[in-house]
C-alpha positions in Angstrom: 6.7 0.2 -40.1 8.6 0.9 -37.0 12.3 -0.3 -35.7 13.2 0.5 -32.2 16.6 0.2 -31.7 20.1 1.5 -29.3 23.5 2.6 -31.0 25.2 2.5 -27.5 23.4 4.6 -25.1 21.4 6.1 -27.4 17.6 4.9 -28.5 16.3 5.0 -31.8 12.5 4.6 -33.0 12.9 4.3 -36.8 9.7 4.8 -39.0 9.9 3.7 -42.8 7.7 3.3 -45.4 6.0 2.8 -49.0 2.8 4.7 -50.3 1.7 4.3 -53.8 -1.5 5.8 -55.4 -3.3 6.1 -58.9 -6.0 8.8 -59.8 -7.9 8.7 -63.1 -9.7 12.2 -64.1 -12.1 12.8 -66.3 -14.1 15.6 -67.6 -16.9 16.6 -70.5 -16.6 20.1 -72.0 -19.1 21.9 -74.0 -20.4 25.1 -74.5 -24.0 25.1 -73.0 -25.1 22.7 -69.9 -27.6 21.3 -72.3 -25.2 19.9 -74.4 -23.3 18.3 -72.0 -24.4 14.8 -72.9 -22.6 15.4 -76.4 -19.7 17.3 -75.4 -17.2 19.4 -77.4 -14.1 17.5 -75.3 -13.7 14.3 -73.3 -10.6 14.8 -71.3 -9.0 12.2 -69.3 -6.1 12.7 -67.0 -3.9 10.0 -65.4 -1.7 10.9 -62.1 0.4 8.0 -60.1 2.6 8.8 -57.4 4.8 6.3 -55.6 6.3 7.5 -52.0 9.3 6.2 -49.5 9.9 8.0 -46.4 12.2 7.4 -43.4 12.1 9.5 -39.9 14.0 8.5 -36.9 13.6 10.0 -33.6 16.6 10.2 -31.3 16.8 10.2 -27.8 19.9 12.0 -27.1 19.4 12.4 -23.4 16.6 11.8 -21.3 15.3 15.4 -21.6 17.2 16.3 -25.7 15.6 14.6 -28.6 16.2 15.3 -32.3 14.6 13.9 -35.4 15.9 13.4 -38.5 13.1 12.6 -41.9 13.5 12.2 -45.6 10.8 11.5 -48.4 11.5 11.0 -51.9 8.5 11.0 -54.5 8.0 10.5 -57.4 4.8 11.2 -60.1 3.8 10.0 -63.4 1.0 12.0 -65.3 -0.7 11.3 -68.6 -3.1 13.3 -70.2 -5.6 12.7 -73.4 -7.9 15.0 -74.9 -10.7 13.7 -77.7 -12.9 16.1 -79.6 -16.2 15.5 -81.2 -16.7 17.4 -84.1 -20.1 16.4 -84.5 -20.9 18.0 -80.7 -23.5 20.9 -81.0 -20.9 23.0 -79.2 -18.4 23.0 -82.3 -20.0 25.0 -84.3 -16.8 26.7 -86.1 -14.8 22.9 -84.9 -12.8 22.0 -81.9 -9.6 21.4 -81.3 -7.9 18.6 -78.8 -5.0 19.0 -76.7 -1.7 16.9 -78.1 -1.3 13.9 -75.8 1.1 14.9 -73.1 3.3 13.0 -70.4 5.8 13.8 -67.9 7.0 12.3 -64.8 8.3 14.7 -61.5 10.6 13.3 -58.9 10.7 15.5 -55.8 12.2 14.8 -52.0 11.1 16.6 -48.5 13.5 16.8 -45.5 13.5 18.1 -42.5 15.6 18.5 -39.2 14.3 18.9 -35.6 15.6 19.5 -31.8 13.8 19.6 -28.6 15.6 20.4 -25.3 13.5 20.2 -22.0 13.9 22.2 -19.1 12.7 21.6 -15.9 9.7 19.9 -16.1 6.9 21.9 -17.7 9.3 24.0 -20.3 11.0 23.3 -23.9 12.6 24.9 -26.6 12.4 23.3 -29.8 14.2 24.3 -33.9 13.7 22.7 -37.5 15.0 23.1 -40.6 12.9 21.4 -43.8 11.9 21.5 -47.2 8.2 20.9 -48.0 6.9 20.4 -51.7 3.4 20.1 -53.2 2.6 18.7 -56.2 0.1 19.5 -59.2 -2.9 18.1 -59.5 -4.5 16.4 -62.4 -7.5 19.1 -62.4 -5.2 22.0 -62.4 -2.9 21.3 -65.8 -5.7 21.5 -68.7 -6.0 25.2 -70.2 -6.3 27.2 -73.3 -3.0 28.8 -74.3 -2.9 32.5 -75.5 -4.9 32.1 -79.1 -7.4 30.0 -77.4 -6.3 26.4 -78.1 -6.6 23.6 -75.4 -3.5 22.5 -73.9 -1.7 20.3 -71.0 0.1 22.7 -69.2 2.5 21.1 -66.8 3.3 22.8 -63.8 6.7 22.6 -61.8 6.3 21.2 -58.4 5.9 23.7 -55.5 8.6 23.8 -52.9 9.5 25.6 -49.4 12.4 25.8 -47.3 10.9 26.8 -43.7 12.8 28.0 -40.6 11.1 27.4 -37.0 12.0 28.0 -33.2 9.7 28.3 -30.4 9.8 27.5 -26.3 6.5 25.6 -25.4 5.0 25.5 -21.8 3.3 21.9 -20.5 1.0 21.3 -17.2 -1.4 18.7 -17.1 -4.0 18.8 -19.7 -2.9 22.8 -20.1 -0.2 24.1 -22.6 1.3 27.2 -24.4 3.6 27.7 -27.6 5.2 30.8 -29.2 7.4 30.5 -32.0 8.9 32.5 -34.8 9.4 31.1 -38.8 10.8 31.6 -42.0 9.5 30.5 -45.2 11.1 30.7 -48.3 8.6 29.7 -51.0 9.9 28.7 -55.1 7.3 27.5 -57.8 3.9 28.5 -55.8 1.4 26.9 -57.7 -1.5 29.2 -58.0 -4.2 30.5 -60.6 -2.7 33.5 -62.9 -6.5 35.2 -64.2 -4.1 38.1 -65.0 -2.0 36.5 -68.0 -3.9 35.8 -71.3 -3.9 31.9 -72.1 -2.2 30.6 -68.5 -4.5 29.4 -66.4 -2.9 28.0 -63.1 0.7 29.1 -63.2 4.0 28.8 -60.8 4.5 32.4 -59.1 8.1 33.9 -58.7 9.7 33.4 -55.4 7.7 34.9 -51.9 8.6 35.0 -48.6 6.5 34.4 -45.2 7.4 35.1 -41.9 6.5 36.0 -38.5 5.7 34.4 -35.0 2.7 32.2 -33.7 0.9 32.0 -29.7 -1.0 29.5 -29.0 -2.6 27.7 -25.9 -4.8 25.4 -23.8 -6.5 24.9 -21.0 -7.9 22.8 -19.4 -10.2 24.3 -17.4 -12.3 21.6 -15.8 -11.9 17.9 -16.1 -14.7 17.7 -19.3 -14.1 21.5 -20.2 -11.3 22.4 -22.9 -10.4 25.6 -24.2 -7.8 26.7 -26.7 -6.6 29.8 -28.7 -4.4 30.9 -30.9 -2.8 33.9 -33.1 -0.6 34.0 -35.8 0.6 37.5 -37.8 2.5 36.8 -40.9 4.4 38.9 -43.4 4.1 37.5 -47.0 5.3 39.6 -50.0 7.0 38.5 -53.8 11.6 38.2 -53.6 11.5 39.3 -56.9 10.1 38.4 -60.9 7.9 39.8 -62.7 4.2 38.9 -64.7 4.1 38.7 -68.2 0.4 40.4 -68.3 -1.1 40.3 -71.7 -2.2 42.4 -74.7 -6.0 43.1 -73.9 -5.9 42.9 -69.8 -4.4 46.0 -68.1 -0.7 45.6 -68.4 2.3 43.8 -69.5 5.5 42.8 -67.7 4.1 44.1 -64.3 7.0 44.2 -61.5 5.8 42.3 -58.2 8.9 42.4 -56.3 8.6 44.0 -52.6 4.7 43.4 -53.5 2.1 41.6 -50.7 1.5 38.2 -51.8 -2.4 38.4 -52.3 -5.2 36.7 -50.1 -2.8 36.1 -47.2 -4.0 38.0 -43.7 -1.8 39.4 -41.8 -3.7 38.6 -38.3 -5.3 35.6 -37.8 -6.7 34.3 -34.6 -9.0 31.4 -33.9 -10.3 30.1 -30.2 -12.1 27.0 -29.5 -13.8 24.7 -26.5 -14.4 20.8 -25.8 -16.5 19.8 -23.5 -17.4 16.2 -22.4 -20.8 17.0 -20.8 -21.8 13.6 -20.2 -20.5 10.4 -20.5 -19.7 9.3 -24.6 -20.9 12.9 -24.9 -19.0 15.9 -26.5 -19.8 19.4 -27.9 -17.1 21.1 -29.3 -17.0 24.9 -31.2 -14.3 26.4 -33.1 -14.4 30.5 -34.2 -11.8 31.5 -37.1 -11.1 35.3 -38.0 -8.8 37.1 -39.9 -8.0 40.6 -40.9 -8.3 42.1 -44.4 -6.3 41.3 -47.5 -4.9 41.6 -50.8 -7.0 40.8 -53.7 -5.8 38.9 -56.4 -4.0 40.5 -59.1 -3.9 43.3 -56.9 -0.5 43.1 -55.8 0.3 43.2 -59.6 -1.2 46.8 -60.2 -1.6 49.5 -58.3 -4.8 49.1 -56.8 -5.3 48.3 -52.9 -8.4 47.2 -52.8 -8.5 44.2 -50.4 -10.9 41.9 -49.9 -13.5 41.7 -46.7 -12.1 40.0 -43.6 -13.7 36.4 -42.9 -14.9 34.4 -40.2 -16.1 30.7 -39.5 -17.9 29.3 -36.7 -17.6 25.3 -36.1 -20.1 23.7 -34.1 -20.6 20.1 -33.1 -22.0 17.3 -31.1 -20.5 13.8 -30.5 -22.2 10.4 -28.5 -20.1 7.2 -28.9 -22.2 4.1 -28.7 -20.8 0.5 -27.8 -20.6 -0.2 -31.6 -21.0 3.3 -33.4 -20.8 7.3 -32.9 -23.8 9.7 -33.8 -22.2 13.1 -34.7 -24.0 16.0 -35.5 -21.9 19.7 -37.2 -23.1 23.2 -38.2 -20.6 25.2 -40.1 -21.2 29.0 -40.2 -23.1 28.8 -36.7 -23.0 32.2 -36.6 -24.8 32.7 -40.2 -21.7 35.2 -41.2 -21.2 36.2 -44.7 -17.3 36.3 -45.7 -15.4 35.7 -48.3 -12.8 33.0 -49.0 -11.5 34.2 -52.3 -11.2 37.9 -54.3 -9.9 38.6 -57.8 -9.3 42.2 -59.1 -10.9 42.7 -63.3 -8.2 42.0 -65.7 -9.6 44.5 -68.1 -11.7 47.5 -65.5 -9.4 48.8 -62.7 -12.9 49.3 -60.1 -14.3 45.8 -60.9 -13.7 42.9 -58.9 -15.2 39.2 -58.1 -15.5 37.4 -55.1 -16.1 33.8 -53.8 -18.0 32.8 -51.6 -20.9 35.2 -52.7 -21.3 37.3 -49.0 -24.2 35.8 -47.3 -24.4 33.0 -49.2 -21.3 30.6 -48.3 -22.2 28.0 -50.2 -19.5 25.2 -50.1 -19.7 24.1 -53.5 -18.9 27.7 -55.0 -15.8 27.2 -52.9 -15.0 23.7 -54.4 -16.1 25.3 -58.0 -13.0 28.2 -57.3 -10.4 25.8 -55.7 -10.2 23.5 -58.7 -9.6 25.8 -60.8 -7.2 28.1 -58.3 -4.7 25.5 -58.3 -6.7 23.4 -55.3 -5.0 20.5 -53.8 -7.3 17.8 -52.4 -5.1 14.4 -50.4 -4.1 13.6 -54.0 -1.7 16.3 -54.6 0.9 14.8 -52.5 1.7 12.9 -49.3 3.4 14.4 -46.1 6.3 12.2 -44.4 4.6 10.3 -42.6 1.4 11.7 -42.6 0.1 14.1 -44.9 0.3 18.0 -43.5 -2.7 19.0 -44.9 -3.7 22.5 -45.1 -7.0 22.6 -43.4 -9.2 24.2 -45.9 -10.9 23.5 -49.7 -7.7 24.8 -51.6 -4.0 23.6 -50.7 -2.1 20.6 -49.5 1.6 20.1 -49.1 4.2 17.1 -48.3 7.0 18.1 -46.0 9.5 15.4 -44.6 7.3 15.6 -40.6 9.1 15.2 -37.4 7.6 14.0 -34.5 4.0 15.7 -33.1 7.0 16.9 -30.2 8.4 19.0 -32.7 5.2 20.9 -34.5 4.9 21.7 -38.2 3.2 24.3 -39.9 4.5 24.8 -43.3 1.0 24.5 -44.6 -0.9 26.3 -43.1 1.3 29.3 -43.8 1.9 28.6 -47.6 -0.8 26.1 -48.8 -3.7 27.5 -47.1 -2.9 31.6 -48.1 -6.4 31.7 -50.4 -8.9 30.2 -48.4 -10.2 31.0 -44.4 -8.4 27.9 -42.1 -11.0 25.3 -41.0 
């Protein structure tokens, strides 16, 4: 809901509002796909999250505005586990998970200033907190001697520091700005620790500066690019390992946080070829980068760059829209995620398979890698949603005059942006 209003000479567009939303999951385990009718486990997994959010956007001046947002949330998760010991699979019996319950309260902020110059130039700040929340598929898991478990994870929070001038001509603009992100509690899958599963990592860091730009180079005719270089590597802590993997208490601090590129660099078109009618591509690249678990050992193997091609066609009819997308256009094989053997220091796995990006080995990794879908949380006042199969974050979002991009910096570090 929105409340315009004045406090004197100064005018006030007030958003506020309520969000509330229930997820039931449920899953069969068992030992061999044909058993799967008669599973070992039947695992059901409750997750409610109420929001409230308030942003208001101040117009200071006719050329300063400044926003102010808040977002508290709260979550309610219940998880039951039943075993069958009659199942095929429980040969030498099954075990079920205690029944487990917790509820997380969590807020987002954020703070924001634009200043205009002239007519075509800006220079815009914020200040915020972003969390994300666990999902229901990432908190089943076997602990350390090999019995099933609700592991609850602590919600995921940043503290992210932006500042950038932005350029504005017609249909044509142009952005550069630096950040700071201070990340606590990154939820994210541990394959390195014996009976954790998906885990909260010790404090990292990203940081570094953004350029993007568009142009509008014909009246139908589009174009747009953009680079972004980012430093991301562990404040301190340490991984507890395990007994039969290749180490215990490994030091990360100073150490690259894994499967975030350094370089990354996308360009894209739009064209409106005929009337109704649009074609639109999108290219993605980025440089090599740190397998996982490598950044806990002493290997620097990285995994190989990646690239995604987008293309589609669009025709709007007087009642409906025909669209038509190809994803990999290009036929590219790339990886989206890379784990280093726990146990043999030159082995390694990687998803997608090369040359074979298949999207639901990507799903298949991303639930159990700590993937966020929309459920995971709910941005302030629309979600910030890290384009990709894995992440998703809430932050407390100013207006689109003051951008965000909190999540595609921390939420989307394991998988190639879409």
């Amino acid at each position: 809901m929105r409340v315009p209003f004045d406090t004197g000479p100064v005018r006030h567009s007030l958003t506020v509002g309520l969000d509330w939303n229930y997820w039931s999951w449920r899953s069969r385990r068992t030992d061999l796909p044909q058993n799967i009718d008669s599973p070992t486990n039947r695992v059901t997994i409750k997750q409610e999250t109420t929001g409230l959010y308030a942003m208001d956007s101040i117009d200071l001046t006719s050329s300063t505005i400044a926003t102010a947002g808040y977002r508290l949330a709260r979550a309610k998760y219940t998880g039951d586990d039943v075993a069958d010991p009659t199942s095929p699979g429980c040969t030498f019996g099954c075990l079920a998970a205690p029944h487990a319950t917790i509820a997380q309260d969590q807020t987002a902020w954020e703070l924001g200033l634009r200043q205009a110059f002239a007519t075509s130039w800006a220079a815009y700040g914020r200040l915020g907190k972003s969390f994300r929340l666990m999902n229901a598929d990432e908190i089943y898991e076997n602990n350390a001697l090999f019995q099933p478990r609700f592991q609850f994870l602590n919600p995921q929070t940043a503290k992210t520091l932006e500042g950038g001038v932005e350029w504005r001509r017609g249909g044509s603009s142009a952005r550069a700005a630096l950040f700071r992100s201070d990340v606590h509690n990154e939820i994210h899958l541990d394959p390195f620790t014996t009976g954790v599963g998906n885990t909260n990592l010790p404090p990292s860091r990203r940081q570094g500066f953004e350029l993007d730009g568009r142009w509008q180079a014909t009246e139908g005719l589009l174009l747009n690019a953009g680079y972004t270089y980012t430093e991301a590597h562990f404040l301190e802590g340490t991984l507890p390992g395990g007994p039969f993997v290749i180490g215990t208490d490994i030091p990360i601090a100073g150490k690259r946080v894994p499967l975030v590129p350094r370089h990354k660099i996308n360009a894209g078109l739009s064209w409106d070829f005929f009337k109704g009618s649009r074609f639109s591509a999108a290219w993605t690249g980025v440089s090599s980068m740190i397998m996982d678990t490598t950044s806990r050992t002493r290997s620097a193997r990285r995994s190989r760059a990646g690239i995604r091609s987008i293309s589609s066609s669009r025709r709007n009819f007087e009642h409906f829209r025909v669209a038509l997308m190809v994803n990999n256009a290009l036929n590219q094989g790339y990886y989206t995620y890379a784990v280093r053997s726990q146990f043999v220091a030159d082995r390694y796995a990687v998803y997608r398979c090369r040359g074979a990006p298949s999207a639901s080995a990507g799903r298949s990794r991303c639930r159990r890698a700590g993937a966020a879908s929309s459920s995971s949380s709910h941005s302030f006042p629309v979600a910030a949603i890290a384009r990709g199969p894995c992440r998703c974050i809430s932050s407390a979002r100013t207006a689109s005059r003051l951008p965000s991009r909190t999540a595609r910096r921390v939420g989307s570090a394991a998988t190639l942006p879409a």
